[in-house]
C-alpha positions as a Markdown table, in Angstrom:
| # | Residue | x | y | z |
|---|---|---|---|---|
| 1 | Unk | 40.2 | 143.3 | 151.4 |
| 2 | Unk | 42.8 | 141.6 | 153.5 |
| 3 | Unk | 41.2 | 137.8 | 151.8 |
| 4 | Unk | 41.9 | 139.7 | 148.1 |
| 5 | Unk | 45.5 | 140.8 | 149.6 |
| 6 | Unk | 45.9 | 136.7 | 151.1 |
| 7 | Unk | 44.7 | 135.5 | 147.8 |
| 8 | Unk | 47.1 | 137.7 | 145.6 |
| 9 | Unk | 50.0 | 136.9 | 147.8 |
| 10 | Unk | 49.2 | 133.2 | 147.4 |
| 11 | Unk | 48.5 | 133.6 | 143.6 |
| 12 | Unk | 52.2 | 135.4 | 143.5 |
| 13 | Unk | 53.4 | 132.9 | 145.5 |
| 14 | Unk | 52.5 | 130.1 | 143.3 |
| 15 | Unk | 54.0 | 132.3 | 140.1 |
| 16 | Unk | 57.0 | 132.6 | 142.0 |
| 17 | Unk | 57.5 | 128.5 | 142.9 |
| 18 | Unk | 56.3 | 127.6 | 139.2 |
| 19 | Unk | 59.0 | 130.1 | 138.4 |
| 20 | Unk | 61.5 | 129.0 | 140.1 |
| 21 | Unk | 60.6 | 125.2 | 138.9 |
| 22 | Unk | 61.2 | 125.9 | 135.5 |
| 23 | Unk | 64.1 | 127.5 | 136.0 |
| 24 | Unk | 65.4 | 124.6 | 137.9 |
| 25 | Unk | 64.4 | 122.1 | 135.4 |
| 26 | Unk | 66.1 | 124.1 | 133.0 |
| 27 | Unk | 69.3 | 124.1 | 134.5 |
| 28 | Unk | 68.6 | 120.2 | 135.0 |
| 29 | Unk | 68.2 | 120.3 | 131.2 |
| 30 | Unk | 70.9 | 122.5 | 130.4 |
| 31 | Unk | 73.1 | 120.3 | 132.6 |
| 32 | Unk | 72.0 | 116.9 | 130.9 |
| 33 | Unk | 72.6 | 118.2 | 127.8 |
| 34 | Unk | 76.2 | 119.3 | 128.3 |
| 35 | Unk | 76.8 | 116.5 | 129.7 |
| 36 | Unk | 75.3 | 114.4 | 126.8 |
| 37 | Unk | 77.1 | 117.0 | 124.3 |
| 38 | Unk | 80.4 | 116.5 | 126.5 |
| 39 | Unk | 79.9 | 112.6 | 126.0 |
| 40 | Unk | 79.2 | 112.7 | 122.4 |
| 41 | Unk | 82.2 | 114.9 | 122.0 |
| 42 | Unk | 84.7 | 112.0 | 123.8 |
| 43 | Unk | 82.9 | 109.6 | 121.9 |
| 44 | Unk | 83.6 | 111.0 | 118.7 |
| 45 | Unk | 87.2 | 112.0 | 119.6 |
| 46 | Unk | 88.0 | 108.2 | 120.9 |
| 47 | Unk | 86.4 | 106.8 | 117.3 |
| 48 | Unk | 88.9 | 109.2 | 115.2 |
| 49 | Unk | 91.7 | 107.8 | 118.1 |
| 50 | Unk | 90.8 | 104.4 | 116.9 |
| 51 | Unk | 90.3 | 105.1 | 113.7 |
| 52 | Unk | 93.6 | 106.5 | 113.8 |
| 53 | Unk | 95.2 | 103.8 | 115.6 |
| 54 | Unk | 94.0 | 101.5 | 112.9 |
| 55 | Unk | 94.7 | 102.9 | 109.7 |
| 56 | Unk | 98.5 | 103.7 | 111.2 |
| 57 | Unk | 98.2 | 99.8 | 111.8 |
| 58 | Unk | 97.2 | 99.1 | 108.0 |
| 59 | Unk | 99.8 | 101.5 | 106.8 |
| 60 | Unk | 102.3 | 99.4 | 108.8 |
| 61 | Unk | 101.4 | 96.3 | 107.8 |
| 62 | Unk | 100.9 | 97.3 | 104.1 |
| 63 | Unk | 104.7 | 98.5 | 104.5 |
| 64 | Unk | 106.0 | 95.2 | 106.4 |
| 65 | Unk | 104.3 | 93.1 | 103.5 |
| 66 | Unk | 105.4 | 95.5 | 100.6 |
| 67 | Unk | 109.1 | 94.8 | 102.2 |
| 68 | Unk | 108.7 | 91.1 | 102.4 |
| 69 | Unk | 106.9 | 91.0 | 98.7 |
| 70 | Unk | 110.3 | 93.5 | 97.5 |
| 71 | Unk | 112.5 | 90.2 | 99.4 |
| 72 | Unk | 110.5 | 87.7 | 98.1 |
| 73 | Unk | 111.1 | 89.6 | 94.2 |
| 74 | Unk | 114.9 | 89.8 | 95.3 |
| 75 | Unk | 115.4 | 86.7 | 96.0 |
| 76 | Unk | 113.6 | 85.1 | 93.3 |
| 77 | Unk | 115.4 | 86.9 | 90.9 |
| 78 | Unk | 118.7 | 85.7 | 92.4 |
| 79 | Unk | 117.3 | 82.7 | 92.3 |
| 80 | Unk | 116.5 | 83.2 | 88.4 |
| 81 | Unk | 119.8 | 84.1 | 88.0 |
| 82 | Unk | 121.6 | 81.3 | 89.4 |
| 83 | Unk | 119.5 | 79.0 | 87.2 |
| 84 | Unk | 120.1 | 80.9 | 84.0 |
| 85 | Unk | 123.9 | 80.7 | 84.6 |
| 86 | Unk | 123.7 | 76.7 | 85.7 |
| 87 | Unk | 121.4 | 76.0 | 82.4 |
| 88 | Unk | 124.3 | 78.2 | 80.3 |
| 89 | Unk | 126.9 | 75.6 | 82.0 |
| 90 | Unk | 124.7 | 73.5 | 80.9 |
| 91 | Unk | 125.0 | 74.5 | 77.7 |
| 92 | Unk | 128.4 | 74.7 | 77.3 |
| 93 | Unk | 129.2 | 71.1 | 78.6 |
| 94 | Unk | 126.7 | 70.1 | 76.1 |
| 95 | Unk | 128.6 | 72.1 | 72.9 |
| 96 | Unk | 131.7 | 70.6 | 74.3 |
| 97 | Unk | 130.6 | 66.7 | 74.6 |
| 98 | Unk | 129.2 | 67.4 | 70.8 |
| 99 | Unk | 131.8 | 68.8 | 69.7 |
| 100 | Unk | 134.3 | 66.4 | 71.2 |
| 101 | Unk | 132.1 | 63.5 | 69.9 |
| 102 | Unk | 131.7 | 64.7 | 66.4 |
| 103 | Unk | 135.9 | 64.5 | 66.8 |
| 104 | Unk | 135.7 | 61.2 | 67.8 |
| 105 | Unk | 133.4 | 60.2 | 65.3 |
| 106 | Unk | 136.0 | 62.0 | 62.7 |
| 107 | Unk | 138.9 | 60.6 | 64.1 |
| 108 | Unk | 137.5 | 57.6 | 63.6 |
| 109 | Unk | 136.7 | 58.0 | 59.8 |
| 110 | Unk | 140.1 | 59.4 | 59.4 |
| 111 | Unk | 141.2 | 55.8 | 60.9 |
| 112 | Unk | 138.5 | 53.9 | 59.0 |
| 113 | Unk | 139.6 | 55.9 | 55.5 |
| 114 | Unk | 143.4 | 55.0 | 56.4 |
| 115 | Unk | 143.1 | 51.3 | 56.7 |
């Protein structure tokens, strides 16, 4: 009887250690995967930081190159316009030197017709 008791208390024993194992090993587990969850969960945050981070960047850019492009239109057009009112000189002068050559050219036939 006392063996049977000695073998029972070992068998228990043995339960008891095996017991205790697996509930070690899933605390190990439980620990490794909050620690793998907590890890996943910076990682994630850090990529929507950075993805942040870069599409502020694009915005900015895209604003600083809409801005020069509006300068660039501005000062073309300025540009346009100062040409448009050199060519109307331009123009003018022309009209003018016709006009004051066709009253040479009459001028002349007045002189020609006179003599």
């Amino acid at each position: 009887r006392q063996k049977y008791e000695v073998a029972l208390q070992n068998v228990q024993r043995k339960e008891f250690e095996k017991q205790l194992m697996w509930e070690r090993n899933q605390m190990i587990l439980s620990d490794k995967y909050k620690k793998i969850k907590k890890k996943q969960i910076e990682k994630e945050k850090s990529m929507k930081r950075k993805k942040a981070n870069k599409d502020q960047e694009i915005r900015q850019a895209k604003e600083a190159n809409d801005e020069h492009l509006r300068l660039k239109l501005e000062e073309f057009k300025e540009k346009e316009r100062k040409f448009e009112e050199r060519l109307l000189k331009h123009k003018e002068k022309v009209k003018l030197r016709q006009k004051e050559r066709e009253d040479y050219e009459e001028m002349k036939r007045m002189e020609r017709d006179i003599k």
